[in-house]
mmCIF entry with sequence, helices, sheets and N, C-alpha, C, O atoms, coordinates in Angstrom:
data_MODEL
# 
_entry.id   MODEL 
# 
_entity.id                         1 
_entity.type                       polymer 
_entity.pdbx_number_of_molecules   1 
# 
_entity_poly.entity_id                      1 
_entity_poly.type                           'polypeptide(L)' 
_entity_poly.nstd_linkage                   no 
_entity_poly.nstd_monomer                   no 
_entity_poly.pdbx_seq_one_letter_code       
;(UNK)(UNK)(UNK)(UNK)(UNK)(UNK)(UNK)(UNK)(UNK)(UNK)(UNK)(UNK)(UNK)(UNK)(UNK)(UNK)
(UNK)(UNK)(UNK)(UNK)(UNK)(UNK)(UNK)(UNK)(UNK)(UNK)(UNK)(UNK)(UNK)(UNK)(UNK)(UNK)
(UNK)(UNK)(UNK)(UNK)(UNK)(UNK)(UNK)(UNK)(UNK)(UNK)(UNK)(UNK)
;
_entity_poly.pdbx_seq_one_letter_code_can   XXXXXXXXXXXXXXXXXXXXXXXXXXXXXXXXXXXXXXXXXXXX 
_entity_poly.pdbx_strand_id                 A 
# 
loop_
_entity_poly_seq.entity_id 
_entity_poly_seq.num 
_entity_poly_seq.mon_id 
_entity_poly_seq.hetero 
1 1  UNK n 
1 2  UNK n 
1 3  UNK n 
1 4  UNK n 
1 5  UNK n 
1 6  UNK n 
1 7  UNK n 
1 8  UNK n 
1 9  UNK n 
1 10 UNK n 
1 11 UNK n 
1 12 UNK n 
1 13 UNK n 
1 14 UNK n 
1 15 UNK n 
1 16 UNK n 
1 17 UNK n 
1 18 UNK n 
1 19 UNK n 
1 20 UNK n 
1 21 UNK n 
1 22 UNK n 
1 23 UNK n 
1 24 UNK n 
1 25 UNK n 
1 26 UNK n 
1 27 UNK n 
1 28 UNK n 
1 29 UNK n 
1 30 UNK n 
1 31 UNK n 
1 32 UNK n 
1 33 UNK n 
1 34 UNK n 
1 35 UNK n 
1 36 UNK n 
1 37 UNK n 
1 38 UNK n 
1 39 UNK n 
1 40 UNK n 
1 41 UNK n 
1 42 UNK n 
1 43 UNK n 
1 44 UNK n 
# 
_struct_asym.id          A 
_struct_asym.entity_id   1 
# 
_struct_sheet.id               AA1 
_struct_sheet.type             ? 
_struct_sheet.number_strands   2 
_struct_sheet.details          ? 
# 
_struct_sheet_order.sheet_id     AA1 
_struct_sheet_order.range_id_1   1 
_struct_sheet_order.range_id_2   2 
_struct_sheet_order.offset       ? 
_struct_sheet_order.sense        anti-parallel 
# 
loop_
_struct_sheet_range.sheet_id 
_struct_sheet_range.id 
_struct_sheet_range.beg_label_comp_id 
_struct_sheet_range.beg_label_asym_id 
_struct_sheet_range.beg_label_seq_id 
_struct_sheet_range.pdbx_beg_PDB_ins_code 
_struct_sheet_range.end_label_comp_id 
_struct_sheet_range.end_label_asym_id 
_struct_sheet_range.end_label_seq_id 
_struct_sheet_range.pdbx_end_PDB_ins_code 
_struct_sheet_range.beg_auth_comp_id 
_struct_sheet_range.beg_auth_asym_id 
_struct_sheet_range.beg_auth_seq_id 
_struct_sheet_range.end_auth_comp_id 
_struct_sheet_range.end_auth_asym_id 
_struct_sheet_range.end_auth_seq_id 
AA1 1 UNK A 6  ? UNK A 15 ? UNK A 6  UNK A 15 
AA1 2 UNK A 27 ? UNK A 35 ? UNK A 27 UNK A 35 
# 
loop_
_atom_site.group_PDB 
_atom_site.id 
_atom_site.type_symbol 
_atom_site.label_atom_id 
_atom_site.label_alt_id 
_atom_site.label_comp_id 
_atom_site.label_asym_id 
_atom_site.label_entity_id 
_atom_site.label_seq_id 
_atom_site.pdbx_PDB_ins_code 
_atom_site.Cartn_x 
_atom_site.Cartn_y 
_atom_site.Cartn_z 
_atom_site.occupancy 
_atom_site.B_iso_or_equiv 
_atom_site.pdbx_formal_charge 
_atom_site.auth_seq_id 
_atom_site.auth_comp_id 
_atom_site.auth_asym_id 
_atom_site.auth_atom_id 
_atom_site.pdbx_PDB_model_num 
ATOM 1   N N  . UNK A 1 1  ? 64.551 -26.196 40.183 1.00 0.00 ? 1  UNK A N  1 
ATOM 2   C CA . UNK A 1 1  ? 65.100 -25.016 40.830 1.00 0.00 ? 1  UNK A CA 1 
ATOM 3   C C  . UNK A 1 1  ? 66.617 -25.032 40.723 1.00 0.00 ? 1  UNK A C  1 
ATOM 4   O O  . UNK A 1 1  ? 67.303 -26.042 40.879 1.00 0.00 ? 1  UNK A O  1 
ATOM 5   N N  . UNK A 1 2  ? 67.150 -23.613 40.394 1.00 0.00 ? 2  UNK A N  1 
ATOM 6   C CA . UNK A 1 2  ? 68.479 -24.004 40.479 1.00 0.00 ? 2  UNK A CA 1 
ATOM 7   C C  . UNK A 1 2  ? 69.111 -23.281 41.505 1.00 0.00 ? 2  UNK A C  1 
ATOM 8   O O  . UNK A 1 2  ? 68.684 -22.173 41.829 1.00 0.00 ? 2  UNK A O  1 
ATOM 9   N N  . UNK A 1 3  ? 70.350 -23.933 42.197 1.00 0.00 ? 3  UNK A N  1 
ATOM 10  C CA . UNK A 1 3  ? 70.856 -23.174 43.141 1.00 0.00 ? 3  UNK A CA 1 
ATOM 11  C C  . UNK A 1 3  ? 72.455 -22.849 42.959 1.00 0.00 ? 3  UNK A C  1 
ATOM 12  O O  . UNK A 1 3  ? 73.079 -23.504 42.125 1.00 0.00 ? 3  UNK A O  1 
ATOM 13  N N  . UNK A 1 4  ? 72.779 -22.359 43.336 1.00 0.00 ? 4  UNK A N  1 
ATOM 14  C CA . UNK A 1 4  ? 74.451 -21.737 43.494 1.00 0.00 ? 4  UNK A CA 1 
ATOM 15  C C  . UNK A 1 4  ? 74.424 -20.170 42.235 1.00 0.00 ? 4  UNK A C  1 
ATOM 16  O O  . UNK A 1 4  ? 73.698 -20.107 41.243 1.00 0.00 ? 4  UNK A O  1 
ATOM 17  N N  . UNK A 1 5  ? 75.062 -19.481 42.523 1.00 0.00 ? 5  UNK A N  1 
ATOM 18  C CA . UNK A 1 5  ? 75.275 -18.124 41.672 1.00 0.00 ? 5  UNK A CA 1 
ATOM 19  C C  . UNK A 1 5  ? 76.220 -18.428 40.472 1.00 0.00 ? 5  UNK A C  1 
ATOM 20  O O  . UNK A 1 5  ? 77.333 -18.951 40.513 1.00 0.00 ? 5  UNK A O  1 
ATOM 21  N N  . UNK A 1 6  ? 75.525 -17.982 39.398 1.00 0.00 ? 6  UNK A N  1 
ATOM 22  C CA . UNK A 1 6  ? 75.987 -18.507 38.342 1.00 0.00 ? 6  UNK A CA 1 
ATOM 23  C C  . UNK A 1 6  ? 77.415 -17.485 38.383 1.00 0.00 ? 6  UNK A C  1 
ATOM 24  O O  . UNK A 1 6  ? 77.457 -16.362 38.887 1.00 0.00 ? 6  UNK A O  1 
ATOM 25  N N  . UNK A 1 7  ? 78.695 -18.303 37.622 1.00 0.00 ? 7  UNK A N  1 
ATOM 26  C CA . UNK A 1 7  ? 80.176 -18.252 37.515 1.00 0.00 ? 7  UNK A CA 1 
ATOM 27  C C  . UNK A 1 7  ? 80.291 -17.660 36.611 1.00 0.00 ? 7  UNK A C  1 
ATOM 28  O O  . UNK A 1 7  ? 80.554 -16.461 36.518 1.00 0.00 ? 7  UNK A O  1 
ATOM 29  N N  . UNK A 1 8  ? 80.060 -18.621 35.592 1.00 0.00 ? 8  UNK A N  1 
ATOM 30  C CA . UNK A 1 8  ? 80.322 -18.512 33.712 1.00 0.00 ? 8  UNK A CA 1 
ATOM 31  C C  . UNK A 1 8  ? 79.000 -18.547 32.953 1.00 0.00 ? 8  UNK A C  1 
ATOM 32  O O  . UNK A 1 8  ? 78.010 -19.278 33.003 1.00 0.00 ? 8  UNK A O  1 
ATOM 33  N N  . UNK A 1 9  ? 79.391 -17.373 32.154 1.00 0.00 ? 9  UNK A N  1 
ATOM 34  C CA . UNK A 1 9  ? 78.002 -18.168 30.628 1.00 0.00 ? 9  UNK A CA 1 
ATOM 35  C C  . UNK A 1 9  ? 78.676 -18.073 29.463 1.00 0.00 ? 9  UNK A C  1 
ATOM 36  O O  . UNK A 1 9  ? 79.689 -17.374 29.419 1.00 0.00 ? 9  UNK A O  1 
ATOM 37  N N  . UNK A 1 10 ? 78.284 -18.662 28.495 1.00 0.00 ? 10 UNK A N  1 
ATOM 38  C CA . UNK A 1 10 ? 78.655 -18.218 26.919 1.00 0.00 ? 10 UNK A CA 1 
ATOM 39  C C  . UNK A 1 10 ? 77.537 -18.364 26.395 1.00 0.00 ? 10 UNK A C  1 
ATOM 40  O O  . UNK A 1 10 ? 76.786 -19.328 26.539 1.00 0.00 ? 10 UNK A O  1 
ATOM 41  N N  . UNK A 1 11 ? 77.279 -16.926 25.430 1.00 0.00 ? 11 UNK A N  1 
ATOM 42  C CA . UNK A 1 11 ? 75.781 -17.429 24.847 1.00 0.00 ? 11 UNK A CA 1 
ATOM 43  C C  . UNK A 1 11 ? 76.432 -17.383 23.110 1.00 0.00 ? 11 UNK A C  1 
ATOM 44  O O  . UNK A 1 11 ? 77.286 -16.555 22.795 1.00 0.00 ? 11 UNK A O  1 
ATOM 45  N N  . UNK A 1 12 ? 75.948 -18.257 22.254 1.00 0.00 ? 12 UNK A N  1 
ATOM 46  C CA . UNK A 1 12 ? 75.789 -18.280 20.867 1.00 0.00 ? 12 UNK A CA 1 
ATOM 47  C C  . UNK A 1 12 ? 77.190 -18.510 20.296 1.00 0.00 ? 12 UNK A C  1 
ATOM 48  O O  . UNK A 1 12 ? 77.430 -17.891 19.259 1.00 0.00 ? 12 UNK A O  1 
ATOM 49  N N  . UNK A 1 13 ? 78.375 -19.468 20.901 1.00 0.00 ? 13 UNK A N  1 
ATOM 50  C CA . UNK A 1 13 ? 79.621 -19.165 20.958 1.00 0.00 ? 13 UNK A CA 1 
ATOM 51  C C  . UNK A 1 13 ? 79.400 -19.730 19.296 1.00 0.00 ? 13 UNK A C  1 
ATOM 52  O O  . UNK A 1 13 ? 78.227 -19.949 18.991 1.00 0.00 ? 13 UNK A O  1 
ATOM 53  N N  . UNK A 1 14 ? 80.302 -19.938 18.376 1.00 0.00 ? 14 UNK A N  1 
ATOM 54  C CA . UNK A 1 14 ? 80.860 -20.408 17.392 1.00 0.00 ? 14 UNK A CA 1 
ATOM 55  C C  . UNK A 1 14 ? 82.209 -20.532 16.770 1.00 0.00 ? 14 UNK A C  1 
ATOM 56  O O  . UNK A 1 14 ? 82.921 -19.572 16.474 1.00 0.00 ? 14 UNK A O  1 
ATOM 57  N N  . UNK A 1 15 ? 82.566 -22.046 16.558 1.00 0.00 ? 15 UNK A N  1 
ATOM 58  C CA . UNK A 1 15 ? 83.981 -21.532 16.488 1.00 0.00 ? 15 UNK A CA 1 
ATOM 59  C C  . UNK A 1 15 ? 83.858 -23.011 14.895 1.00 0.00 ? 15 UNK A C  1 
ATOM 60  O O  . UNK A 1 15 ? 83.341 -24.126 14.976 1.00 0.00 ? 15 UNK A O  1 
ATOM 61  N N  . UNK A 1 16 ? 84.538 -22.374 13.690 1.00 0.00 ? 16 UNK A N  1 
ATOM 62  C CA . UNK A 1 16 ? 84.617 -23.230 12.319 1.00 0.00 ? 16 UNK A CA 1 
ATOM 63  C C  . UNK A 1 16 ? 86.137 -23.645 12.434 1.00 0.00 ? 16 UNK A C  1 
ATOM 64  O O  . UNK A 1 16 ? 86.792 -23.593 13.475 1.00 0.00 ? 16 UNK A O  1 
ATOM 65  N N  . UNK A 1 17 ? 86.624 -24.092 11.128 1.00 0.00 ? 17 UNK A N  1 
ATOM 66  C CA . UNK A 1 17 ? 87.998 -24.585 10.615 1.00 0.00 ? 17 UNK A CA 1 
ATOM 67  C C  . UNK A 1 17 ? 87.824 -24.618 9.327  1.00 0.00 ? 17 UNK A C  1 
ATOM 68  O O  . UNK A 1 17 ? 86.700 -24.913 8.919  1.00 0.00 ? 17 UNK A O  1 
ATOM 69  N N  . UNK A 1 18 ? 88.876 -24.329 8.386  1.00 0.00 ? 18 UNK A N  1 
ATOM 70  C CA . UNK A 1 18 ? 88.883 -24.486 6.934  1.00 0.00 ? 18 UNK A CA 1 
ATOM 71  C C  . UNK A 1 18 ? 88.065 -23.152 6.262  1.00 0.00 ? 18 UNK A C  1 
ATOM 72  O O  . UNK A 1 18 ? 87.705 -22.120 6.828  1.00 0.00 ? 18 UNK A O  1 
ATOM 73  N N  . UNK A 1 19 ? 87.947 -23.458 5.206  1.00 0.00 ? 19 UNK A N  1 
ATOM 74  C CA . UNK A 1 19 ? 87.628 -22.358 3.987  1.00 0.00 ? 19 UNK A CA 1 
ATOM 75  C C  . UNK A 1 19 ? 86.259 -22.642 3.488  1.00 0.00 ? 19 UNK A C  1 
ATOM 76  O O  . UNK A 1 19 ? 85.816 -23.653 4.033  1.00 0.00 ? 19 UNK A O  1 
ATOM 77  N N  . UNK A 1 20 ? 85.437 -22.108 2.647  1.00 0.00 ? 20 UNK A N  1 
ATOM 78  C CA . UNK A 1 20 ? 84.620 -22.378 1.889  1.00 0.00 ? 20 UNK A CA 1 
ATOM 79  C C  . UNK A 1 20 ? 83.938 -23.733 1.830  1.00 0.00 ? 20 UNK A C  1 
ATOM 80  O O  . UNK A 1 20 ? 83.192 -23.874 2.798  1.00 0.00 ? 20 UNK A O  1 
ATOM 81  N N  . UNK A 1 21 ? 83.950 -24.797 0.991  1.00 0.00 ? 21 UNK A N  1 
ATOM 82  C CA . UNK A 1 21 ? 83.361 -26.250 1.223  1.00 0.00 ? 21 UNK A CA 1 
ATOM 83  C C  . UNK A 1 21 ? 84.067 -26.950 2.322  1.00 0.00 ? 21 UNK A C  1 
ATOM 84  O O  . UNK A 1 21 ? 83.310 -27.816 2.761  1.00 0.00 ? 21 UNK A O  1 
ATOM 85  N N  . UNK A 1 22 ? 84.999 -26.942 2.840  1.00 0.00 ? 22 UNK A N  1 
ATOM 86  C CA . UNK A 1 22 ? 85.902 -27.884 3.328  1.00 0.00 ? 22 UNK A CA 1 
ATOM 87  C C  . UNK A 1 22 ? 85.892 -27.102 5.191  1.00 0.00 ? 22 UNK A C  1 
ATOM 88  O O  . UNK A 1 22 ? 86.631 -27.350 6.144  1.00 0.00 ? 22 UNK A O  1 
ATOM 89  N N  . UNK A 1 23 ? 84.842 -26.234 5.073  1.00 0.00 ? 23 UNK A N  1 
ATOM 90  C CA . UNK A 1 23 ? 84.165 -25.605 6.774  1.00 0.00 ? 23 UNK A CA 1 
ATOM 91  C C  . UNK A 1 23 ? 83.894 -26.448 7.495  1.00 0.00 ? 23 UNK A C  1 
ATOM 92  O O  . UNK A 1 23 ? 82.990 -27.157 7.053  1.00 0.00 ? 23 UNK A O  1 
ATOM 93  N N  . UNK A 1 24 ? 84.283 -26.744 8.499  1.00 0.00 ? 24 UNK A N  1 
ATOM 94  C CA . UNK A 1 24 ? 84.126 -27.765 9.429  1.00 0.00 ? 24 UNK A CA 1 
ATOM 95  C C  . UNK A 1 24 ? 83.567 -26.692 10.961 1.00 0.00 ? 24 UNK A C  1 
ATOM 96  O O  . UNK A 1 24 ? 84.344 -25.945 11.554 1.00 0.00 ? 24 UNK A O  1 
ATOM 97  N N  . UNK A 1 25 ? 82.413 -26.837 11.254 1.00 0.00 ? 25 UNK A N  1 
ATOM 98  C CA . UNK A 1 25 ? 81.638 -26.007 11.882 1.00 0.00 ? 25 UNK A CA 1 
ATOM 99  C C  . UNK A 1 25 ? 80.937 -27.188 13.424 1.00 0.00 ? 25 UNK A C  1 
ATOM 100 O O  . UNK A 1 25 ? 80.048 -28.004 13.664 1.00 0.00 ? 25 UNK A O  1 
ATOM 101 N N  . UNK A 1 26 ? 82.559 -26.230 14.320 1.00 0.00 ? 26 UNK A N  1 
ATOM 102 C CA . UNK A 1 26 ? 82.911 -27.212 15.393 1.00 0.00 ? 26 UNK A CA 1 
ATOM 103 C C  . UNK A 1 26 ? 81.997 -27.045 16.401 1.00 0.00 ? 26 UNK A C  1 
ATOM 104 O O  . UNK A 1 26 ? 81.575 -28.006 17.044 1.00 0.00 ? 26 UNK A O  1 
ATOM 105 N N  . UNK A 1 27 ? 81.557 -25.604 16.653 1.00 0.00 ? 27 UNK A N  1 
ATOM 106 C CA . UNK A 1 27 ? 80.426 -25.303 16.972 1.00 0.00 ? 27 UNK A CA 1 
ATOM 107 C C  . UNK A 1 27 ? 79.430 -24.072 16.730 1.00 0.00 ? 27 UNK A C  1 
ATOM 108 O O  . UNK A 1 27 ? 79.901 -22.988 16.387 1.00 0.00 ? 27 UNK A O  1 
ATOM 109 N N  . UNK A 1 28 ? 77.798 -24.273 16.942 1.00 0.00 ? 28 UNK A N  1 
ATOM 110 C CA . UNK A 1 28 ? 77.140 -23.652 16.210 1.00 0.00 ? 28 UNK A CA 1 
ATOM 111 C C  . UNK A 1 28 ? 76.132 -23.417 17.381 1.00 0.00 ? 28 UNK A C  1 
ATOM 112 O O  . UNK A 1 28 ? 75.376 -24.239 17.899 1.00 0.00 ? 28 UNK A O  1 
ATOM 113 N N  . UNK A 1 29 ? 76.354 -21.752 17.745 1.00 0.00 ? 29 UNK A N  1 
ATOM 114 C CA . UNK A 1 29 ? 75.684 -21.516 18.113 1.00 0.00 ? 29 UNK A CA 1 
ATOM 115 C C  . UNK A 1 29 ? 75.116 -21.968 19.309 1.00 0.00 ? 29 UNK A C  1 
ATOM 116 O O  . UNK A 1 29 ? 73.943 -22.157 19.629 1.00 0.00 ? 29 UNK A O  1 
ATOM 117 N N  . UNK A 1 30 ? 76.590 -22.158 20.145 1.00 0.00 ? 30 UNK A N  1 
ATOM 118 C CA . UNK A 1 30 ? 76.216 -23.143 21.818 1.00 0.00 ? 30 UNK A CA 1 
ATOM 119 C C  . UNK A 1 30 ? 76.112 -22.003 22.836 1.00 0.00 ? 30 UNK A C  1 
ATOM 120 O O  . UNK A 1 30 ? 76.812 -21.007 22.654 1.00 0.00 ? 30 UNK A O  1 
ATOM 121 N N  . UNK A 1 31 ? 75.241 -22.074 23.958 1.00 0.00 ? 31 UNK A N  1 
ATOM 122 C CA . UNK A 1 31 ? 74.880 -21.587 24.862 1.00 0.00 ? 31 UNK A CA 1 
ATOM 123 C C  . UNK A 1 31 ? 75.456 -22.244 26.311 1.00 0.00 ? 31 UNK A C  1 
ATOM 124 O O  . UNK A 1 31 ? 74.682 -23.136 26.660 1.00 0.00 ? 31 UNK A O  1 
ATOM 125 N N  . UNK A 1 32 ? 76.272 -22.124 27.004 1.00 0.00 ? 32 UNK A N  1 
ATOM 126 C CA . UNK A 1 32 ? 76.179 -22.774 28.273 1.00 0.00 ? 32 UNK A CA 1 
ATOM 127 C C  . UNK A 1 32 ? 76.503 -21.605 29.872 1.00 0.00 ? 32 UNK A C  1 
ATOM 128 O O  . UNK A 1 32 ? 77.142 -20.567 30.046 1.00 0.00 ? 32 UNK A O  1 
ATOM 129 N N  . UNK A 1 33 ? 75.739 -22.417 30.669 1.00 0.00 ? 33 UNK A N  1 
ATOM 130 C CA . UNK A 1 33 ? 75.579 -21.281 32.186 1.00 0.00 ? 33 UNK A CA 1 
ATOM 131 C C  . UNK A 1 33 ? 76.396 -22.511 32.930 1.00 0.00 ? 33 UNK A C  1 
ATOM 132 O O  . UNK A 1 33 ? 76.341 -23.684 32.563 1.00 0.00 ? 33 UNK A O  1 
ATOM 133 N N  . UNK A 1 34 ? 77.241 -21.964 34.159 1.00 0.00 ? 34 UNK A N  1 
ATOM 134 C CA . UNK A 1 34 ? 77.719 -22.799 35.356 1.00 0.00 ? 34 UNK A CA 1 
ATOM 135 C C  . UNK A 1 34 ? 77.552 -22.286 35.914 1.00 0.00 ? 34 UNK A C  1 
ATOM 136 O O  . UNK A 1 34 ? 77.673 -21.118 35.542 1.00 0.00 ? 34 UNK A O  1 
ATOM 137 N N  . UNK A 1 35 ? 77.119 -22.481 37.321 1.00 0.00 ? 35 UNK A N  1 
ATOM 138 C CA . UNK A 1 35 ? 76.363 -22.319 38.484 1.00 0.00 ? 35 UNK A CA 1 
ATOM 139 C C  . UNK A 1 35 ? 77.603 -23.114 39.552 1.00 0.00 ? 35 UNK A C  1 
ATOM 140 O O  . UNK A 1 35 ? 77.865 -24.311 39.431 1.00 0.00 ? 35 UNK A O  1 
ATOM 141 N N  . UNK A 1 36 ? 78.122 -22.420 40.345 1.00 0.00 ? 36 UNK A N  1 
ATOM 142 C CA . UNK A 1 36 ? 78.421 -22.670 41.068 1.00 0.00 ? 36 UNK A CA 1 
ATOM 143 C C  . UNK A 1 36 ? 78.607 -24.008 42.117 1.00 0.00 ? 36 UNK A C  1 
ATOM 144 O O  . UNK A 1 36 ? 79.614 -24.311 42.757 1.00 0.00 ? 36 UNK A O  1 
ATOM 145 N N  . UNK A 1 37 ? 77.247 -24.724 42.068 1.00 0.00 ? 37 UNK A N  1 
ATOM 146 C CA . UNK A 1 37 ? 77.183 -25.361 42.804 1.00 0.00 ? 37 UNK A CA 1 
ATOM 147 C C  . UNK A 1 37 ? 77.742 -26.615 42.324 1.00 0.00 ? 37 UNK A C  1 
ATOM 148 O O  . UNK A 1 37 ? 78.232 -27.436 43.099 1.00 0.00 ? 37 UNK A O  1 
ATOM 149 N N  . UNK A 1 38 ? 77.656 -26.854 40.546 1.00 0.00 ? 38 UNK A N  1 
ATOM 150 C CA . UNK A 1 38 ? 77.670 -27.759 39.410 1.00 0.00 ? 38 UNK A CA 1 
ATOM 151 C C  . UNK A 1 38 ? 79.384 -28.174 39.345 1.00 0.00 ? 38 UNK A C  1 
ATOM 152 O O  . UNK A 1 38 ? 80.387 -27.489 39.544 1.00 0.00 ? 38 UNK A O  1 
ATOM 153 N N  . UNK A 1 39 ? 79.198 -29.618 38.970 1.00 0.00 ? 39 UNK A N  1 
ATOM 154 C CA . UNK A 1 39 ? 80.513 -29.946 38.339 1.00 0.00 ? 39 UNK A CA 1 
ATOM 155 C C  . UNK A 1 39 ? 80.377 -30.363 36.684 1.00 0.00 ? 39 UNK A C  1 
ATOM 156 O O  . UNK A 1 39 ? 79.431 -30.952 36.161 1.00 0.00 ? 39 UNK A O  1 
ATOM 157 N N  . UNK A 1 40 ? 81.476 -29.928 36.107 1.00 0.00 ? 40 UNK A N  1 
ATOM 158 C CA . UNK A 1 40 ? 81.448 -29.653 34.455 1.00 0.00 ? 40 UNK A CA 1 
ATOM 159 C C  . UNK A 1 40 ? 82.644 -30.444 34.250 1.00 0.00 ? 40 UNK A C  1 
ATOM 160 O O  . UNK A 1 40 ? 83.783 -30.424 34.715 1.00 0.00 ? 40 UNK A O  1 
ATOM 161 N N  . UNK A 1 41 ? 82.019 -31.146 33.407 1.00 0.00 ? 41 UNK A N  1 
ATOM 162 C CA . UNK A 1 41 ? 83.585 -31.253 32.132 1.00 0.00 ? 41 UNK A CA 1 
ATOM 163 C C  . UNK A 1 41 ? 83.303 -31.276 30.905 1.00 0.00 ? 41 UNK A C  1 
ATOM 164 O O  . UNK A 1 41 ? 82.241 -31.652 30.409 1.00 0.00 ? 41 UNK A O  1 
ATOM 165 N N  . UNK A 1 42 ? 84.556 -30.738 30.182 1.00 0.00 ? 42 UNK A N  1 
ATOM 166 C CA . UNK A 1 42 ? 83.613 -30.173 28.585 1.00 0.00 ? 42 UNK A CA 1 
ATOM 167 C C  . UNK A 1 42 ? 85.511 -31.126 27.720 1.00 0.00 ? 42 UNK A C  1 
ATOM 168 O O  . UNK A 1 42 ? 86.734 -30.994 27.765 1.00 0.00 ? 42 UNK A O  1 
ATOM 169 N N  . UNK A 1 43 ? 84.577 -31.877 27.161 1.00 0.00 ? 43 UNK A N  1 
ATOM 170 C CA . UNK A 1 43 ? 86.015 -32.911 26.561 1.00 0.00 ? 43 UNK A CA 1 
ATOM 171 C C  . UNK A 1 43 ? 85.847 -32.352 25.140 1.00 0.00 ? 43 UNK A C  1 
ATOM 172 O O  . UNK A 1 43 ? 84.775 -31.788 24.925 1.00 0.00 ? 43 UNK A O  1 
ATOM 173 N N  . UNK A 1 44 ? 86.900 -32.430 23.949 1.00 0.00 ? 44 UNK A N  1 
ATOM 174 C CA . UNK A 1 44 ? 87.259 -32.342 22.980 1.00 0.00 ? 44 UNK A CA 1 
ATOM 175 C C  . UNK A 1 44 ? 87.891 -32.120 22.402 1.00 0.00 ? 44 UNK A C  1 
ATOM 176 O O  . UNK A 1 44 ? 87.703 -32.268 21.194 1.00 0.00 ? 44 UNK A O  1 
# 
């Protein structure tokens, strides 16, 4: 069950670097919800 009212979402975010072969694909297609009640840390 989850509790607290969700804050934030991101659905399907994507974010690359570089050109053609040398694409560095930092993220693919991430989903995340915070809920209020939750503690987060997002390192990188």
């Amino acid at each position: 069950m989850m509790s607290g009212s969700l804050l934030i979402t991101f659905d399907k975010v994507w974010k690359s670097y570089g050109q053609g072969e040398a694409t560095v694909h930092a993220l693919a297609g991430v989903d995340l919800a915070i809920r209020s009640s939750e503690f987060v840390a997002i390192m990188g």
